[in-house]
ZATORMI-818117 format. One record per residue (C-alpha): chain; residue number from 0; z negated, y negated, x. Coordinates in steps of 0.1 Angstrom, whole numbers. Each point is the difference from the previous one (the first is absolute). Layout:
ZATORMI-818117
['A' NUM [Z Y X]]
...
***
This chain:
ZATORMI-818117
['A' 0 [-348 37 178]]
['A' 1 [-6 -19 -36]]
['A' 2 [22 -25 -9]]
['A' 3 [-24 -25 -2]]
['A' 4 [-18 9 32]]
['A' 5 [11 -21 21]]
['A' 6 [-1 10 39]]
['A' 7 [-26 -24 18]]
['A' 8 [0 22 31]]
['A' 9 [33 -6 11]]
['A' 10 [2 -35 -17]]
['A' 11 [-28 -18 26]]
['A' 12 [8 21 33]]
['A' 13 [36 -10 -8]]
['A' 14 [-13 -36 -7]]
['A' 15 [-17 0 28]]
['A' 16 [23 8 25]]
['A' 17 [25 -22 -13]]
['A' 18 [-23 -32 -5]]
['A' 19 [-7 9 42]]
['A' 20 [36 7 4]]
['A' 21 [9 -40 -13]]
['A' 22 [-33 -10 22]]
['A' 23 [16 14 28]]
['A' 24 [31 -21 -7]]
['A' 25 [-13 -29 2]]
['A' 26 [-20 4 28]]
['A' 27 [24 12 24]]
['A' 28 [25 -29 -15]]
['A' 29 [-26 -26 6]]
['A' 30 [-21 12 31]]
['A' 31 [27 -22 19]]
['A' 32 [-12 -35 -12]]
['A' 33 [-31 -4 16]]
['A' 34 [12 18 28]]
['A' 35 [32 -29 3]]
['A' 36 [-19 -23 24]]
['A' 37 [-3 29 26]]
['A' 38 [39 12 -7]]
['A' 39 [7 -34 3]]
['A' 40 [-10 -5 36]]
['A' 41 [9 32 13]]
['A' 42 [35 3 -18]]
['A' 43 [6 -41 7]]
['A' 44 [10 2 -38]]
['A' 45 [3 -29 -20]]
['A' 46 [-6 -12 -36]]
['A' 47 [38 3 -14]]
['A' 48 [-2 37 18]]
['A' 49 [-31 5 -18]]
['A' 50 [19 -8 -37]]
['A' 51 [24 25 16]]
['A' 52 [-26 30 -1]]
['A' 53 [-15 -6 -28]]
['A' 54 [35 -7 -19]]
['A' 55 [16 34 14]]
['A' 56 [-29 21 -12]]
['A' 57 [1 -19 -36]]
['A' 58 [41 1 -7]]
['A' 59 [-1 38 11]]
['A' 60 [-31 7 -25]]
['A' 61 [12 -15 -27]]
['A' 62 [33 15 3]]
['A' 63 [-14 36 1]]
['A' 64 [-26 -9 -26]]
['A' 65 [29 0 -27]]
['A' 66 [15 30 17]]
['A' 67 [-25 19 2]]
['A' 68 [-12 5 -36]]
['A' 69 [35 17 -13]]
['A' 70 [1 19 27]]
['A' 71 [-36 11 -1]]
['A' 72 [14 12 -34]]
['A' 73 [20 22 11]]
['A' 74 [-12 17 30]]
['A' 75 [-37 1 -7]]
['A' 76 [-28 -21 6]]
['A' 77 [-20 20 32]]
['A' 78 [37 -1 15]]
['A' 79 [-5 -40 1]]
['A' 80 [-31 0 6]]
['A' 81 [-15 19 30]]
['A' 82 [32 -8 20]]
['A' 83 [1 -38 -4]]
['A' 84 [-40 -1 6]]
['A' 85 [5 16 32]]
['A' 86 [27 -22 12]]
['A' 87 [-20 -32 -10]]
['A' 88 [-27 13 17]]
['A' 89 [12 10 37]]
['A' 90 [24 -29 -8]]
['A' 91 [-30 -25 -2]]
['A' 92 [-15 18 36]]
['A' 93 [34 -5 16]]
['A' 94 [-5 -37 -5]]
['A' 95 [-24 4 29]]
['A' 96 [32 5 23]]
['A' 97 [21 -24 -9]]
['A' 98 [10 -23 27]]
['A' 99 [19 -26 -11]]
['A' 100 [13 -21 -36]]
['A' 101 [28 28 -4]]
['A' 102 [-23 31 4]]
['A' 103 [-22 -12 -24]]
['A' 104 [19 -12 -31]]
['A' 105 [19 32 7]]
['A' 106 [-34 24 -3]]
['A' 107 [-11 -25 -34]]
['A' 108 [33 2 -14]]
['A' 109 [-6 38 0]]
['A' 110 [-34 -2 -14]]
['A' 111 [14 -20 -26]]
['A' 112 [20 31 -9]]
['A' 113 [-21 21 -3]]
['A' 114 [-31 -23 -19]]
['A' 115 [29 -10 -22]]
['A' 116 [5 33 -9]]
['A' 117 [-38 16 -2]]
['A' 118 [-8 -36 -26]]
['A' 119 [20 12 -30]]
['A' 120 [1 33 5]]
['A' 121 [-43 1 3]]
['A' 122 [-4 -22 -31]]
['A' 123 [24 19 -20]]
['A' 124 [-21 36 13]]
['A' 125 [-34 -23 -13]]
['A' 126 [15 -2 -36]]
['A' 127 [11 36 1]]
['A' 128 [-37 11 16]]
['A' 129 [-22 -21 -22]]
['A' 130 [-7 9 -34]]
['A' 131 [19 -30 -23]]
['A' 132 [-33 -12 -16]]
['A' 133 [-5 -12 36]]
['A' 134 [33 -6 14]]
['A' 135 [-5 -36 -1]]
['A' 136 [-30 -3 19]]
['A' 137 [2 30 27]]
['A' 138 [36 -14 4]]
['A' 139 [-22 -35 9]]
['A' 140 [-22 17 23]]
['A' 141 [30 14 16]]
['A' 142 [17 -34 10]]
['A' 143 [-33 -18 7]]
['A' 144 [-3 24 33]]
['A' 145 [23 -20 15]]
['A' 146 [-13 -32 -1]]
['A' 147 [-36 13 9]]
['A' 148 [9 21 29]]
['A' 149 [27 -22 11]]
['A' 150 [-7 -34 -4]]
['A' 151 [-38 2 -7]]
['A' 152 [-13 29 26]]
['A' 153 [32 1 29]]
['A' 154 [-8 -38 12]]
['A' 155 [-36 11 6]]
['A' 156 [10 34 13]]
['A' 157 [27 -13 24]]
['A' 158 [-21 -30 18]]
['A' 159 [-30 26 -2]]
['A' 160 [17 27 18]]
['A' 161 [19 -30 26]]
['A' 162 [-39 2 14]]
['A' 163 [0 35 7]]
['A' 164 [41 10 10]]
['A' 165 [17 -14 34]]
['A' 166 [27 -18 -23]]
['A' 167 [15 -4 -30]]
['A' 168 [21 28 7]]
['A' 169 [-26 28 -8]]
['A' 170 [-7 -17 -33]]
['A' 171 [32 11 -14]]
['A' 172 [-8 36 10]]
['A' 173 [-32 3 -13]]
['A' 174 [9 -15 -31]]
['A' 175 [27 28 -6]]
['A' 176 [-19 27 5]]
['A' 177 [-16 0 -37]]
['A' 178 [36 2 -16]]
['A' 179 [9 32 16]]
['A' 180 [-33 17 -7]]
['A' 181 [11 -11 -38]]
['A' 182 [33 14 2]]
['A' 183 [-14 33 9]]
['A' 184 [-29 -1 -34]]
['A' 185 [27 -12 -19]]
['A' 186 [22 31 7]]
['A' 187 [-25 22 -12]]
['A' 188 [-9 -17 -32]]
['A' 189 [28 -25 -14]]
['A' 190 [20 18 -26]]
['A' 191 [39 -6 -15]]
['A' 192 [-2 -14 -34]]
['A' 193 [13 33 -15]]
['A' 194 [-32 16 14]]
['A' 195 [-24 -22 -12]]
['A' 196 [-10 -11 -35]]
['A' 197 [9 -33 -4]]
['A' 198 [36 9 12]]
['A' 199 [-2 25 -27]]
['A' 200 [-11 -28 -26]]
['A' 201 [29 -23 14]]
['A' 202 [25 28 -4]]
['A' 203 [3 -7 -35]]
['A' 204 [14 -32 5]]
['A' 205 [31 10 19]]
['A' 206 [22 -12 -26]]
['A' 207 [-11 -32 3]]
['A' 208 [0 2 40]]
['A' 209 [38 10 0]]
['A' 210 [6 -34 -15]]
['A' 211 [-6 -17 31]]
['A' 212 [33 15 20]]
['A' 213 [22 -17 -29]]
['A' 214 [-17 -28 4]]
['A' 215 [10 -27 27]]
['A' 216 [-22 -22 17]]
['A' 217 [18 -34 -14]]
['A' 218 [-20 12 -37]]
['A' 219 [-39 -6 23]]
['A' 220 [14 -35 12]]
['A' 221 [12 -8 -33]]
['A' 222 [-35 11 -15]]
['A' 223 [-20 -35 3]]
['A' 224 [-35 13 11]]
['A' 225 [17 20 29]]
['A' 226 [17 -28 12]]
['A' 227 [-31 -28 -2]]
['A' 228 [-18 30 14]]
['A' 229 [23 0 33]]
['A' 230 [-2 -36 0]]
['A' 231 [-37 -2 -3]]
['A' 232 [-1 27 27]]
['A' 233 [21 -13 24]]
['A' 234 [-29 -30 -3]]
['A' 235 [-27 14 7]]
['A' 236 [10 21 28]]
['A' 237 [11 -31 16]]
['A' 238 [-35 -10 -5]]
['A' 239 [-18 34 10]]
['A' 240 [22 14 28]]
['A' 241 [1 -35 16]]
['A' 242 [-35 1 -1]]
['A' 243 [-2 31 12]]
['A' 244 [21 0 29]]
['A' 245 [-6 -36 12]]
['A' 246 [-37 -10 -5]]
['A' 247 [-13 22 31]]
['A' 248 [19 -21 21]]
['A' 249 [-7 -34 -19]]
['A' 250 [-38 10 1]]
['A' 251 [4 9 42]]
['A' 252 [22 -26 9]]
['A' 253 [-8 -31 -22]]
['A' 254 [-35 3 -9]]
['A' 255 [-6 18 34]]
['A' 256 [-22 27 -16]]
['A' 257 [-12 28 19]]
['A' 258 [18 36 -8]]
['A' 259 [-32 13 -15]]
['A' 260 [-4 -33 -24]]
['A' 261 [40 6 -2]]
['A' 262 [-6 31 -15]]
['A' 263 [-27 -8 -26]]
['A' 264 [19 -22 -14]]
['A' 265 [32 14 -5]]
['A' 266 [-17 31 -16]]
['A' 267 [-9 -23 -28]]
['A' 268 [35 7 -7]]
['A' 269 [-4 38 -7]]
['A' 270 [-36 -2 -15]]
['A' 271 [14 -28 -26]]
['A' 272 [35 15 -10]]
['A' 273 [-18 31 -6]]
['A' 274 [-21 -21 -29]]
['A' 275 [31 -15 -12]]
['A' 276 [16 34 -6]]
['A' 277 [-24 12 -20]]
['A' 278 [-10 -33 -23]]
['A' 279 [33 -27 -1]]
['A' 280 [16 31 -23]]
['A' 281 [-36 4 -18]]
['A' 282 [0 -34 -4]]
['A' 283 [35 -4 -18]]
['A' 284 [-9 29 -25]]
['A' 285 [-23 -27 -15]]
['A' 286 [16 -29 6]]
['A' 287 [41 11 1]]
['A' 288 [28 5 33]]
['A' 289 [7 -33 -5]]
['A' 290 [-30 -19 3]]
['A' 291 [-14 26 27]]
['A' 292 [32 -9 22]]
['A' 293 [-1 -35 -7]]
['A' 294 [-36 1 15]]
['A' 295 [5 21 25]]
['A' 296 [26 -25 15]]
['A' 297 [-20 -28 -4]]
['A' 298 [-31 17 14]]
['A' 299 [24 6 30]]
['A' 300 [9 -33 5]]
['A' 301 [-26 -13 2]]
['A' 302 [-23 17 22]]
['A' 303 [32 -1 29]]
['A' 304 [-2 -35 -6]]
['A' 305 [-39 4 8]]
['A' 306 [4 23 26]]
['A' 307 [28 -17 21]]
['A' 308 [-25 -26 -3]]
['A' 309 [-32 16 13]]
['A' 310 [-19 -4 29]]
['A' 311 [-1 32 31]]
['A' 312 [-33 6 -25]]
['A' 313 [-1 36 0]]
['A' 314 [-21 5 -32]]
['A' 315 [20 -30 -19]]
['A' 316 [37 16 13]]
['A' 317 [-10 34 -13]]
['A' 318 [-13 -13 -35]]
['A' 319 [32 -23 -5]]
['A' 320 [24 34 15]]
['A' 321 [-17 27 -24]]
['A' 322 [6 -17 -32]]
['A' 323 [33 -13 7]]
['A' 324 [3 36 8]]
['A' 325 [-15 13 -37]]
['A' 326 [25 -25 -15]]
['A' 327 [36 7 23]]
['A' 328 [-5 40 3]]
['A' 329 [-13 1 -37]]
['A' 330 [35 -14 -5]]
['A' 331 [17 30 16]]
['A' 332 [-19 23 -18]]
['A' 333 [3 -18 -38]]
['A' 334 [38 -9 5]]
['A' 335 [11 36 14]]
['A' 336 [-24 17 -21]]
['A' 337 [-7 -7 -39]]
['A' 338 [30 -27 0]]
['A' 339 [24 22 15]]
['A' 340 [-9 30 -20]]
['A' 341 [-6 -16 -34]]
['A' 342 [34 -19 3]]
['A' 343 [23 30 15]]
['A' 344 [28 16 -25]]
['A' 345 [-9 34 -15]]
['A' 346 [1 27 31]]
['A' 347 [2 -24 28]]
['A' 348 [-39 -11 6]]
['A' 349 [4 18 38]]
['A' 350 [33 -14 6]]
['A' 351 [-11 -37 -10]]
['A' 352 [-34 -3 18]]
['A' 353 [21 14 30]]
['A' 354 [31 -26 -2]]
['A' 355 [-33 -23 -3]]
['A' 356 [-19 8 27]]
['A' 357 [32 6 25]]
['A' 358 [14 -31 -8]]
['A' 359 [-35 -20 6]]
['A' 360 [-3 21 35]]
['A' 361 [31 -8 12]]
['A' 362 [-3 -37 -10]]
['A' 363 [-43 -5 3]]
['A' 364 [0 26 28]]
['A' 365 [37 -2 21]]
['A' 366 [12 -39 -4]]
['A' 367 [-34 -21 -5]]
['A' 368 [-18 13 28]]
['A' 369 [32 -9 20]]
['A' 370 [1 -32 -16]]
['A' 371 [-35 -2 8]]
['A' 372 [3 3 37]]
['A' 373 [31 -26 5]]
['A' 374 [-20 -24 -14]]
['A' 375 [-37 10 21]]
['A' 376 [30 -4 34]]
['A' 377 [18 -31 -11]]
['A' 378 [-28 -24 -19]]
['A' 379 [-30 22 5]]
['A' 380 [-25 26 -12]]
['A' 381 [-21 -24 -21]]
['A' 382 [32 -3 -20]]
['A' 383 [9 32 -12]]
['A' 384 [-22 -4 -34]]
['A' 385 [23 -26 -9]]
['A' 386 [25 30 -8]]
['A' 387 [-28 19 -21]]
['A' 388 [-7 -27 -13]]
['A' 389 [33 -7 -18]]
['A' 390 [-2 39 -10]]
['A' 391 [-25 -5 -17]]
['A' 392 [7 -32 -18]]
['A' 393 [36 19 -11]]
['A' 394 [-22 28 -12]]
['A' 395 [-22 -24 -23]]
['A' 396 [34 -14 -16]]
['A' 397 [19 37 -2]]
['A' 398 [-36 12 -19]]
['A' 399 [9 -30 -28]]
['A' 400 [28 30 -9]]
['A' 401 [-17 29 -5]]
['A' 402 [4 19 -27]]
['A' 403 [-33 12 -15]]
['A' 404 [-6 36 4]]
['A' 405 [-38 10 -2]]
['A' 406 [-5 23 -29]]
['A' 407 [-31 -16 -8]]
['A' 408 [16 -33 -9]]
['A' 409 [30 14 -14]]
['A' 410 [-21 21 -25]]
['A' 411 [-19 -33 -4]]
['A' 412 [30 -19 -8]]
['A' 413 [12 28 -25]]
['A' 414 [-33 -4 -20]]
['A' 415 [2 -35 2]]
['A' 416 [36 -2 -14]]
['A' 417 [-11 30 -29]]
['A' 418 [-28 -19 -13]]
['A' 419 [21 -35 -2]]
['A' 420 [29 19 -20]]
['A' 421 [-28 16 -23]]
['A' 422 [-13 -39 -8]]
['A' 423 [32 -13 0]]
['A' 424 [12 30 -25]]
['A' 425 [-34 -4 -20]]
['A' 426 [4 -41 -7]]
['A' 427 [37 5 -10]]
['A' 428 [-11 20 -33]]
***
């Protein structure tokens, strides 16, 4: 093979597999909310035992999500991979059995194992697979899956398929099914990073990769982008996994919504984020990080001001959830993405967009939607967006901090400061 041929082949079956693979994720993750109102009545469940599901499944991900990357390292990507897609998957169908509170956090807390693991470990086989011209945007394409198969198609698909199964039970199963058939195309074509030729081009950089085991984790939290970055996350999630988790049954029990109008709304979610994934990071290579998170926040707040506020207006509740939805998942994608990256020491991008997006998990993903649900049991549903709503509203201020990293402005600034010295130089003579 030429050197500068690179191998496209590989690079969009790999892709493509991988951007299902994270689809996959987040629908068997969030299949379960607009199924809740069923568990609900059937399991006698609660809303503090709903924060409990949710939380289990978020605290285990994020923990395996900064596991998993170093280990991935080591043992081989295929070896993370198929295995922990498997487990999600027939995890996700044994939800179907569970038959109480205990049963089920315990099956979540497994799938939160195993997605924990497959997140990190899938984005880092993207940046190996794609060619590095169009790392940034196939690695885009990647993490957008999630939102639109998990948040934007799976509310549709699970009140859809509630028409056709005896219970919510069944949903679970057939849901699982695609991740095994995956596994088993993903044996057969994903390749170890030695094997392929990105790994090959990243090889020569293992001087610079070695760095990272002499290298503690107290040097990312002292780096002032990582940190903001965690903080920033930890807002947003409390905005979008709040949101997530708790609107089903806010739309079903508060505004009394059918489960079909449930589900059309919520997927405003998915369809929305997936925008926001792509464009809030467009957005801040014109305008800066800073700016881009500071109106991304306010954007946020905004609209769940608007939408806690909204009539049961179908139409009106979807508008006001998808672009609060561009603006909060945008968010995730801008502060663990160019932030992260552009701000990380030399040889430690995968370790700090990992200690960012495991510490936002367990936070946005484990503790708020626990919060979440002790406030929808004690004061009521209608005021859980009070929490997101102070997320947000922290976020706005903790953006005020950010250190500008887009290398348009930099470059911009640079110019700027050349041409001033030039003058300045020129008049003294």
């Amino acid at each position: 093979m030429k050197p500068q041929q690179w191998d496209t082949k590989y690079e969009w079956k790999a892709v493509l597999l991988l951007s299902l693979g994270f689809g996959l994720v987040g629908l068997d993750r969030w299949i379960i909310a607009p199924l809740l109102p069923s568990i609900m009545r059937d399991l006698d469940l609660n809303y503090t035992d709903i924060g409990l599901i949710f939380g289990a499944l978020g605290i285990t991900w994020g923990i395996f999500a900064i596991l998993a990357g170093n280990l991935s390292d080591r043992i081989g990507h295929r070896k993370i991979l198929i295995p922990s897609l498997i487990i999600f998957s027939i995890a996700s169908g044994f939800s179907g059995t569970a038959t109480g509170l205990i049963s089920l956090i315990f099956i979540r807390a497994i799938m939160g194992v195993s997605e924990g693991a497959f997140c990190p470990t899938s984005f880092a086989a993207t940046a190996i697979a794609a060619k590095p011209s169009r790392r940034g945007s196939l690695q885009g394409l990647q993490q957008s899956g999630f939102a639109l198969l998990g948040l934007g198609l799976g509310p549709i698909i699970a009140t859809q398929l509630l028409l056709v199964v005896p219970s919510w039970r069944e949903v679970f199963w057939v849901v699982a099914i695609p991740g095994l058939i995956l596994a088993a195309f993903m044996y057969f074509i994903i390749k170890e990073p030695q094997d392929t030729q990105g790994g090959q081009v990243l090889s020569n950089h293992n001087e610079i990769s070695h760095q990272k085991e002499k290298i503690h984790w107290g040097q990312l939290l002292r780096t002032r982008n990582i940190l903001l970055s965690m903080l920033g996350l930890f807002c947003t999630m409390s905005c979008v996994f709040v949101i997530s988790a708790m609107v089903p049954l806010y739309l079903e029990n508060y505004l009394k919504l059918n489960s079909q109008s449930m589900g059309i709304v919520v997927s405003a979610i998915g369809f929305g984020g997936f925008l926001g994934q792509f464009l809030l990071p467009t957005i801040s290579d014109w305008i800066g990080r800073k700016k881009a998170s500071f109106l991304g926040f306010l954007g946020s707040t905004i609209f769940i001001y608007f939408f806690a506020n909204s009539t049961a207006e179908v139409s009106t509740l979807f508008i006001y959830l998808f672009i609060l939805s561009f603006f909060s998942l945008g968010l995730i994608a801008l502060l663990s993405g160019p932030i992260a990256a552009e701000s990380a020491p030399i040889g430690l991008v995968a370790s700090s967009i990992g200690l960012v997006v495991g510490a936002g998990e367990i936070f946005g993903g484990g503790v708020a939607p626990f919060i979440s649900g002790l406030i929808a049991e004690n004061y009521g549903i209608q005021n859980i967006f009070y929490l997101s709503l102070i997320g947000t509203m922290t976020g706005m201020v903790i953006s005020l901090f950010i250190k500008e990293t887009a290398p348009r402005l930099i470059q911009k600034h640079f110019l700027n400061n050349s041409v001033h010295k030039v003058k300045t130089s020129g008049s003294s003579k």
